[in-house]
C-alpha positions as CSV (number, residue, x, y, z in Angstrom):
1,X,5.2,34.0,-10.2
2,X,5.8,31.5,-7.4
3,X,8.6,31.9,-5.3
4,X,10.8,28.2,-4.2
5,X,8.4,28.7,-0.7
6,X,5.1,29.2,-2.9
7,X,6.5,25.7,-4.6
8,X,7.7,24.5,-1.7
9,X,4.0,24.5,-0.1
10,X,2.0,23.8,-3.3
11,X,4.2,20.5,-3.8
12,X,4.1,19.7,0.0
13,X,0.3,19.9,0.1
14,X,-0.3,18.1,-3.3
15,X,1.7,15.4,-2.6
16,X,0.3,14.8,0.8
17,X,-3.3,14.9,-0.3
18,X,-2.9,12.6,-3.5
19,X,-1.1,10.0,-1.1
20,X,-3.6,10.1,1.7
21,X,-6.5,10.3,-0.7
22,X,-4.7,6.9,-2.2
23,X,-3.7,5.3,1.0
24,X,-7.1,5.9,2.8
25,X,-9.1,4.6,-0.7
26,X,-7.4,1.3,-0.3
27,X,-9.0,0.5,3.0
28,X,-12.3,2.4,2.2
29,X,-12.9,0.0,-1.6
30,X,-12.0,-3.1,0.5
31,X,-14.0,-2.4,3.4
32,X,-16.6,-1.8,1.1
33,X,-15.7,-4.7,-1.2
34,X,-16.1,-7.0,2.0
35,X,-19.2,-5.9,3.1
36,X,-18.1,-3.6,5.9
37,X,-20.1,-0.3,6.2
38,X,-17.9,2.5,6.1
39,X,-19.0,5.3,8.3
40,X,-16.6,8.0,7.5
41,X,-13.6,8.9,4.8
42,X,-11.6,11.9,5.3
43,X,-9.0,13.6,4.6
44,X,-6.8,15.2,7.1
45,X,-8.1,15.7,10.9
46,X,-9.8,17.5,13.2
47,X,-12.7,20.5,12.0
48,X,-14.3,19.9,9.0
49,X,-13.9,22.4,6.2
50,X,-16.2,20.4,3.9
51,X,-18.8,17.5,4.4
52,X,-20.9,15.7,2.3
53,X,-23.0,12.4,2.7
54,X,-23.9,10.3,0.2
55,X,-24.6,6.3,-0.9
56,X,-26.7,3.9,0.8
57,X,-24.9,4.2,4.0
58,X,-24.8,7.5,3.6
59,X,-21.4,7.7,4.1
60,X,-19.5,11.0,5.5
61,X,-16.9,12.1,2.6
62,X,-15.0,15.0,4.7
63,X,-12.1,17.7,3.7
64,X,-10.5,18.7,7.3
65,X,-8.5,21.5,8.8
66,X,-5.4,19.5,9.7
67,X,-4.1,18.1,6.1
68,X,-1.4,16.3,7.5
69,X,-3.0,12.6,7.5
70,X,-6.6,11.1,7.2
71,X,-8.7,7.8,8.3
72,X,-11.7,5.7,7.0
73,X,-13.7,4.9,9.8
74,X,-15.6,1.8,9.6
75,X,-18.8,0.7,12.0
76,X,-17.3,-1.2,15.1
77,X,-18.8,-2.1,18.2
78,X,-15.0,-1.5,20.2
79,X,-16.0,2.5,19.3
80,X,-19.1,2.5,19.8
81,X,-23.1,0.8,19.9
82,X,-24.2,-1.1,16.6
83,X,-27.4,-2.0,15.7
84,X,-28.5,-5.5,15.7
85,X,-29.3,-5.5,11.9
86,X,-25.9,-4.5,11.1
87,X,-23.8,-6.5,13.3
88,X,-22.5,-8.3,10.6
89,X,-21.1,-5.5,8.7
90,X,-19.0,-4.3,11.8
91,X,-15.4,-4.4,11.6
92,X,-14.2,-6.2,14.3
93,X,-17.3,-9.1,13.2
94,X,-15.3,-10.1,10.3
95,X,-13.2,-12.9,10.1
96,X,-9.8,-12.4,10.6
97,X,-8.4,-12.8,7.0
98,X,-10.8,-10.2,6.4
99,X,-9.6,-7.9,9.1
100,X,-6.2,-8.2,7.7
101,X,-6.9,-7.5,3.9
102,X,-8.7,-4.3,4.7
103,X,-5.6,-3.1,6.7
104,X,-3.0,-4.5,4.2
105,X,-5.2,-2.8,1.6
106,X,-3.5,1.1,2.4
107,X,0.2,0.3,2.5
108,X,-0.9,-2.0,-0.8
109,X,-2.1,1.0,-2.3
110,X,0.5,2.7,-1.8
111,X,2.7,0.0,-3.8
112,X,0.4,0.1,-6.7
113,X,0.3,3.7,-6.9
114,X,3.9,4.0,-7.3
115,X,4.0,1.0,-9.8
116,X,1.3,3.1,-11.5
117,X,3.2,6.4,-11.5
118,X,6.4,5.3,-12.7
119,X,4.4,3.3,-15.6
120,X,3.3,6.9,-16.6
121,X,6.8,8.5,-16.2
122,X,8.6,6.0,-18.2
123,X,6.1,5.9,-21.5
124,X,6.1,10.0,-20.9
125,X,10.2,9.2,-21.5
126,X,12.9,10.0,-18.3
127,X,15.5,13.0,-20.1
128,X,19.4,11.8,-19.1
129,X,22.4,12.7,-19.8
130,X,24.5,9.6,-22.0
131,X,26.6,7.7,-19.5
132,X,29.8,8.6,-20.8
133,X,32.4,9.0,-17.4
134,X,33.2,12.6,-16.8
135,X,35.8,11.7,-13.0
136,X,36.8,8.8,-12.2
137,X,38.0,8.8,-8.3
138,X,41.3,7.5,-7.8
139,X,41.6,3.7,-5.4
140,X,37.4,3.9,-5.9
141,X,36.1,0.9,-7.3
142,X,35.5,2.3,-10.3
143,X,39.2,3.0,-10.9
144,X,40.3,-0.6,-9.3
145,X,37.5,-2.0,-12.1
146,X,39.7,-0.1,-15.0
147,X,37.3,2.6,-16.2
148,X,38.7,5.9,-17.4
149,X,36.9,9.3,-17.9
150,X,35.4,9.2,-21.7
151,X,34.1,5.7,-21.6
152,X,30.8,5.3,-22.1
153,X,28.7,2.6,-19.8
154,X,26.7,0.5,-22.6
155,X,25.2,-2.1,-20.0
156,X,25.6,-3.0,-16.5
157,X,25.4,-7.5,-15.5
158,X,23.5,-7.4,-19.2
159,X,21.2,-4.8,-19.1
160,X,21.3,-1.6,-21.7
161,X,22.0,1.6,-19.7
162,X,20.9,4.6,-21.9
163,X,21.5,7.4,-19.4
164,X,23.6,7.7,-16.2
165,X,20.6,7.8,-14.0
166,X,18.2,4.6,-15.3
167,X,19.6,2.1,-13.0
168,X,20.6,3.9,-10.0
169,X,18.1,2.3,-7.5
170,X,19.7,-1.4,-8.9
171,X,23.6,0.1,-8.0
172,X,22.3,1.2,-4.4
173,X,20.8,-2.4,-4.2
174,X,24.0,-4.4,-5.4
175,X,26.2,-1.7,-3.6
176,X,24.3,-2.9,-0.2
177,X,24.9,-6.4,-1.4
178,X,28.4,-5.7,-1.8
179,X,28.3,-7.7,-5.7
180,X,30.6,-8.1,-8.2
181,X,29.2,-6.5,-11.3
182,X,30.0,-7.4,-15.0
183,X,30.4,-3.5,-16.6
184,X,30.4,-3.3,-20.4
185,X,32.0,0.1,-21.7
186,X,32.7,1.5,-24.8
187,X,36.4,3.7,-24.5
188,X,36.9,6.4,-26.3
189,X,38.2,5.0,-28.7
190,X,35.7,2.4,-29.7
191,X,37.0,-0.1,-28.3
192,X,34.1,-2.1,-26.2
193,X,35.7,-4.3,-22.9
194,X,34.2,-6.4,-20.4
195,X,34.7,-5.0,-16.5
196,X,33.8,-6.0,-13.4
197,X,32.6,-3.3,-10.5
198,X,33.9,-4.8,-7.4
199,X,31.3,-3.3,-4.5
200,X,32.6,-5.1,-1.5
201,X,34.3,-2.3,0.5
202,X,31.2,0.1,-0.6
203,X,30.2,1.4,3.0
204,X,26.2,1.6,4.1
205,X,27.0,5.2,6.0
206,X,27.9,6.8,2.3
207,X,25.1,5.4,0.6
208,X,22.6,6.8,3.4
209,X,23.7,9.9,2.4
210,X,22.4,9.4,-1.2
211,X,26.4,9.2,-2.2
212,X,26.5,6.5,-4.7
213,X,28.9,8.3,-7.1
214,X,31.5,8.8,-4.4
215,X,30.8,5.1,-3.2
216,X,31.2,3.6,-6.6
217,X,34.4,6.2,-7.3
218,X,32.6,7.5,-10.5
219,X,30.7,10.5,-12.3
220,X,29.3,11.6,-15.4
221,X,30.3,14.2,-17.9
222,X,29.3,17.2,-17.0
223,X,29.5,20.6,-19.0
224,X,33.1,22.8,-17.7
225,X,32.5,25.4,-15.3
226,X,33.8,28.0,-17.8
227,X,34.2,31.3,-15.7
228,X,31.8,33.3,-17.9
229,X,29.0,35.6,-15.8
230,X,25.5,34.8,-16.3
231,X,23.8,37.7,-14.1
232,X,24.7,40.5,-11.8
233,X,22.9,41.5,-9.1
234,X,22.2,44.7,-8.6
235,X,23.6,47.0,-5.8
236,X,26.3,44.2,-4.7
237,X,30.2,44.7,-5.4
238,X,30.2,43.0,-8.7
239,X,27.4,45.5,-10.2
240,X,28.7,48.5,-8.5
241,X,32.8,47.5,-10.0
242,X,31.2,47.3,-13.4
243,X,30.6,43.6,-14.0
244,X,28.6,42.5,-16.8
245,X,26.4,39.5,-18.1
246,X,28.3,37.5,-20.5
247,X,32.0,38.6,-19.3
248,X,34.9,35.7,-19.2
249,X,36.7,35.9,-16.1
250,X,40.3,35.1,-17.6
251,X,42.3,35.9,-14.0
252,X,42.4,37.0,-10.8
253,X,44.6,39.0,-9.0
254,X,47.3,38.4,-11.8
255,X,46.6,34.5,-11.7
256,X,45.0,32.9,-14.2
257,X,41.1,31.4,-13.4
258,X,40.2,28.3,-15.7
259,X,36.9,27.2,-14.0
260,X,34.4,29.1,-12.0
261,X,35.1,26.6,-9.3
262,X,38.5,28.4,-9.0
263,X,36.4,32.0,-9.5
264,X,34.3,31.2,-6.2
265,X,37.3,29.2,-4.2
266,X,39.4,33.2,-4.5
267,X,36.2,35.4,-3.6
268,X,35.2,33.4,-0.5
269,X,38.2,33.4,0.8
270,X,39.1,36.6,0.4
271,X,36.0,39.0,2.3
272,X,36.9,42.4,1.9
273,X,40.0,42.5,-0.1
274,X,40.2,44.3,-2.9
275,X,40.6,41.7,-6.2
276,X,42.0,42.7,-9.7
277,X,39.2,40.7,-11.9
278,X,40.9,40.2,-15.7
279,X,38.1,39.7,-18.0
280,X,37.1,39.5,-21.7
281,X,34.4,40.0,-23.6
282,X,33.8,40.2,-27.3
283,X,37.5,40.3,-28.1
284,X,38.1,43.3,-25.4
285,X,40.0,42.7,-22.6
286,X,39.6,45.1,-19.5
287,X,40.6,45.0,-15.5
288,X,38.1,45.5,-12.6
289,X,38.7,46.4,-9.1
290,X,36.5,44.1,-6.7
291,X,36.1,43.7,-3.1
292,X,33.9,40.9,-1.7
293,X,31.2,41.4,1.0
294,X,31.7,40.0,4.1
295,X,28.8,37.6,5.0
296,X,29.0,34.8,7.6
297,X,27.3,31.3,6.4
298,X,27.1,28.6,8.7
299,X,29.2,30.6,11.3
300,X,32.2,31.5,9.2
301,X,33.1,34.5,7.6
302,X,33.2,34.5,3.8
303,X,33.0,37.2,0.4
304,X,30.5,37.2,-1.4
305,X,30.3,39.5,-5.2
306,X,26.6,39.1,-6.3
307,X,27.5,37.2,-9.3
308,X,26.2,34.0,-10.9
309,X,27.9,31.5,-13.9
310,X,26.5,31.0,-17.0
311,X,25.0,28.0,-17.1
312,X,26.4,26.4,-20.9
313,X,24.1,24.0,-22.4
314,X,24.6,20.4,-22.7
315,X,26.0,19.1,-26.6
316,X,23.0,17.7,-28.0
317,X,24.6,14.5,-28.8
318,X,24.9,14.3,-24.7
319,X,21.3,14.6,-24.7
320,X,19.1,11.4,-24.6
321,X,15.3,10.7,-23.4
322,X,14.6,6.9,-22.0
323,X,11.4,6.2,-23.0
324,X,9.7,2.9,-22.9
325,X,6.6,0.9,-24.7
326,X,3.8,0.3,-22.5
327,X,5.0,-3.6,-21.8
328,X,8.9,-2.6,-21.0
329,X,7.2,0.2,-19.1
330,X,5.0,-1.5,-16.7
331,X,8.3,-3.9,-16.3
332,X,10.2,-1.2,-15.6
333,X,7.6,-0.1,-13.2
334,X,7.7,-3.4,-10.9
335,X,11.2,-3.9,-10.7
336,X,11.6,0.2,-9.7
337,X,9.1,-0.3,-7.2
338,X,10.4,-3.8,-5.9
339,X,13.8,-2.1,-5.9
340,X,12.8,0.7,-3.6
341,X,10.6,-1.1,-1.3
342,X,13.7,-3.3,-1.1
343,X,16.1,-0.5,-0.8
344,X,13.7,1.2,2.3
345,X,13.3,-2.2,4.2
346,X,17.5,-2.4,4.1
347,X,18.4,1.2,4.9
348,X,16.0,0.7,8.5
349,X,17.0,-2.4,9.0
350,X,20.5,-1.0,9.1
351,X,19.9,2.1,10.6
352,X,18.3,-0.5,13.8
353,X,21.4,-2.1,13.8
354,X,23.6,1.9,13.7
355,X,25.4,0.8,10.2
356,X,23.5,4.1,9.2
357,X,23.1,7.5,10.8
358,X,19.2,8.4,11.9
359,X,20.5,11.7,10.3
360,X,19.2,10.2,7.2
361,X,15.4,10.3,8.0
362,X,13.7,13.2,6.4
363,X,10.4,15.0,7.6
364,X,8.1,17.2,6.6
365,X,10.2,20.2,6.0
366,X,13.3,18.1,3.6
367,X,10.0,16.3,1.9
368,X,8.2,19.7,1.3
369,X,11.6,21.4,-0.6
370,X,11.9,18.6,-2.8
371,X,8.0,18.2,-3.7
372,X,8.6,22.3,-4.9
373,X,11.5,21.2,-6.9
374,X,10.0,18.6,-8.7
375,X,6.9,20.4,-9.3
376,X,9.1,23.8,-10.4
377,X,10.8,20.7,-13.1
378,X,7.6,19.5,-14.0
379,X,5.1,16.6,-14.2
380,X,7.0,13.6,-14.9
381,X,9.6,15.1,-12.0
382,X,6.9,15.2,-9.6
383,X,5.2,11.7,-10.4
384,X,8.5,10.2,-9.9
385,X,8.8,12.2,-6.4
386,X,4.9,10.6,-5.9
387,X,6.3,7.2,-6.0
388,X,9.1,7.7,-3.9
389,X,7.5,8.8,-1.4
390,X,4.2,6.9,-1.8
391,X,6.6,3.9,-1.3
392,X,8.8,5.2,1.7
393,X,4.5,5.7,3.1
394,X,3.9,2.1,2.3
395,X,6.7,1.1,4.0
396,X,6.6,3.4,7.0
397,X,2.5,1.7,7.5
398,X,3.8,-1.5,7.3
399,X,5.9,-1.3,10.4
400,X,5.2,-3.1,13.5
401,X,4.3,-0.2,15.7
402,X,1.0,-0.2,17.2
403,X,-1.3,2.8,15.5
404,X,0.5,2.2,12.4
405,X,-1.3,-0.7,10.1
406,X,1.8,-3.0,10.5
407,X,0.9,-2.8,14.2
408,X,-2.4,-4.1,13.6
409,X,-1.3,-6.9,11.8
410,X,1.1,-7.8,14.3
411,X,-1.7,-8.3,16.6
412,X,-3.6,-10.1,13.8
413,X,-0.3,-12.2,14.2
414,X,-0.8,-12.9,17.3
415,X,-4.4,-13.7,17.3
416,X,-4.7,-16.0,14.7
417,X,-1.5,-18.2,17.4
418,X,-3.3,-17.6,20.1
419,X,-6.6,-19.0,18.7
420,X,-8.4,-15.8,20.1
421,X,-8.5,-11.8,20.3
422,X,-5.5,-9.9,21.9
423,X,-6.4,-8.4,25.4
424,X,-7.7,-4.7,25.2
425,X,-4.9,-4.5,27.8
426,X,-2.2,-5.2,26.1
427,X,-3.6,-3.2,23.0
428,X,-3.8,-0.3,25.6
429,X,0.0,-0.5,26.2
430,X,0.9,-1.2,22.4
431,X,-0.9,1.8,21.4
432,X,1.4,3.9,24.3
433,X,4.5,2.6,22.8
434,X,3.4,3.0,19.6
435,X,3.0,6.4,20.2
436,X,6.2,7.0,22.0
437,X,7.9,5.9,19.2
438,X,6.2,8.0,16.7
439,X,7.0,11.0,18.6
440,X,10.2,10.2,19.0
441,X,10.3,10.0,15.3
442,X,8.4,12.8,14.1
443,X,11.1,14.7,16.4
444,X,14.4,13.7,14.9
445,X,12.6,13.7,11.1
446,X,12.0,17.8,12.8
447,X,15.7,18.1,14.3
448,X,17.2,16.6,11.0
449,X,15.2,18.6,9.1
450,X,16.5,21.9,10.9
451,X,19.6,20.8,10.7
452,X,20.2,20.9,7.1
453,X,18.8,24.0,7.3
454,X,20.8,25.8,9.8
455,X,23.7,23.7,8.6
């Protein structure tokens, strides 16, 4: 049985490979496509661990030791001697348009992968929870709008919202664009009224941090934390005092304990005190004597009993699936897509300007525990985690930096002003600060990623 590192590591590499496999085949059909020989395609760098040649050009199809990237290298008289037959099928022979669709092709890729994957997830059906309010933040938006907890969100500026998470990418997008938003809601009652979500005070920072609920002011249902135990682990105070699977914790210390919020809240707070524990089970009531172990998280000194809650299942009328027709789907699929894209461009652009911490990049580390959580949930969970980040990849490639694609295509920019090709010089000192800034990134995407760790 994998462990959340064995998922961690299966979902890391996966996702990595399908994504550079994708990305790399964009450039390697359209270099093909436009009569470009391709001398090489392989995944990841440096030793190969597999290699096999095969087609007319006898192409090198390669499996390397370093899985963390790959490249499609094409015949090209810059890297080396061409024969005089096959000038014509060198890269940097081709006209300039041509050129540029072969490097647009990855990133493009990329786009239509995504598109492709959330076409999948949304036939397969998305499950949700119904989008009836569960908080509702007071002086939020959401409370300034009107809404109260039991309402239920039928559409939001005209379109049908079956579960609390099918629009989110279009609330972060009109939350950036600080919009007004129609809101149609059914209250508890029945009665249906017209709202409007005003978003003009929502702050960047919060949303950076994958807050929407707190920005909007608003959250869904969500089953009570009802104190009742769900395991015991052995060896820890709560086993040794007696504690069993399925008790209600009913009070503690005398005081009585209505959520498991309020359970945690007293044993953290109190390491190494002894706790009277009141609980019931099956209609008897008895009293346990706990202390809680002193451990120190994040620097501070907490108690800790070696219990978990019992997780209560949702109602079944709570319960719904989205699932779309192949036509709504591949809608759907765009405007998801076009959203994120959208929503990446934005968040950098602000983050250039410091509206947005840098603490929001992610790296390897944050992108390898949630490629084991979505594979642990399952396939349509991990598709949807291979568009996001096939996107976020599209995006990244797309970026002006020399060594990146988009810095190609800034020079292809600049050629097709100038009239002629870019100096190798100044190619020489694009490709330095190109990789000056990657570095520089791949080291906070690192120092972020420790940082969540190490709190």
């Amino acid at each position: 049985m994998l462990t959340q590192v064995g998922y961690s590591l299966l979902g890391f590499v996966l996702a990595i490979g399908i994504l550079i496999v994708v990305h790399e085949f964009g450039h390697y059909i359209v270099a093909r496509s436009l009569g470009v020989k391709v001398l090489r395609f392989s995944v990841g760098f440096g030793k190969p661990l597999w290699l096999r040649r095969a087609g007319r050009d006898q192409t090198e199809y390669v499996l390397a030791a370093v899985p963390l990237g790959g490249y499609v290298k094409m015949l090209d008289e810059t890297e080396g001697e061409v024969a005089p037959e096959e000038r014509h099928r060198a890269f940097n022979q081709q006209p300039l348009w041509r050129r540029t669709a072969i490097v647009l092709a990855g990133p493009g890729f990329n786009f239509l992968f995504a598109i492709l994957a959330y076409w999948v997830v949304f036939q397969v059906g998305i499950p949700g929870i119904k989008p009836v309010i569960g908080e509702v933040r007071p002086a939020s938006p959401a409370a300034v709008a009107g809404l109260h907890v039991g309402d239920e969100i039928l559409a939001i500026n005209g379109t049908r919202i079956q579960s609390l998470g099918q629009d989110r990418l279009y609330l972060f997008q009109e939350a950036l664009n600080h919009a007004h938003l129609p809101v149609t809601v059914r209250t508890a009652g029945g009665q249906v009224r017209q709202l409007t979500l005003n978003l003009s005070a929502v702050k960047a920072s919060v949303l950076s941090q994958g807050r929407l609920s707190r920005a909007l002011g608003f959250s869904g249902w969500r089953p009570p934390l009802v104190p009742r135990i769900g395991a015991v682990f052995p060896h820890l105070p709560a086993a040794r005092a007696g504690l069993r699977a399925g008790d209600l914790i009913t009070a503690i210390d005398g005081k009585p304990v209505a959520s498991w919020t309020a359970v945690a809240r007293t044993v953290r707070h109190n390491p190494q005190k002894a706790l009277v524990f009141t609980v019931r089970k099956q209609g008897r009531t008895r009293q346990l004597i706990i202390v809680p172990k002193a451990v120190k998280v994040h620097g501070r000194r907490i108690g800790e009993i070696g219990a978990a809650m019992r997780i209560e299942p949702l109602p079944a009328d709570l319960r719904v699936t989205v699932q779309l027709g192949p036509l709504a789907a591949a809608r759907a699929a765009v405007r998801n897509t076009w959203l994120m894209t959208r929503l990446t461009v934005e968040m950098l652009g602000k983050m250039l300007l410091l509206q947005v911490s840098p603490k929001s990049i992610s790296g390897p580390i944050t992108i390898a525990q949630y490629a084991g959580y979505s594979v642990e949930i399952g396939f349509s969970s991990f598709l949807m985690f291979l568009g996001v980040v096939s996107i976020s990849l599209g995006v990244l490639n797309l970026m002006p930096v020399p060594l990146l694609d988009g810095g190609h295509i800034f020079f292809y920019i600049l050629e097709g002003l100038k009239g002629g090709p870019v100096s190798e010089r100044v190619i020489g000192w694009g490709q330095r600060v190109g990789v000056t800034l990657l570095l520089g990134l791949m080291v906070l995407a690192f120092y972020n990623d420790l940082t969540r760790i190490l709190g």
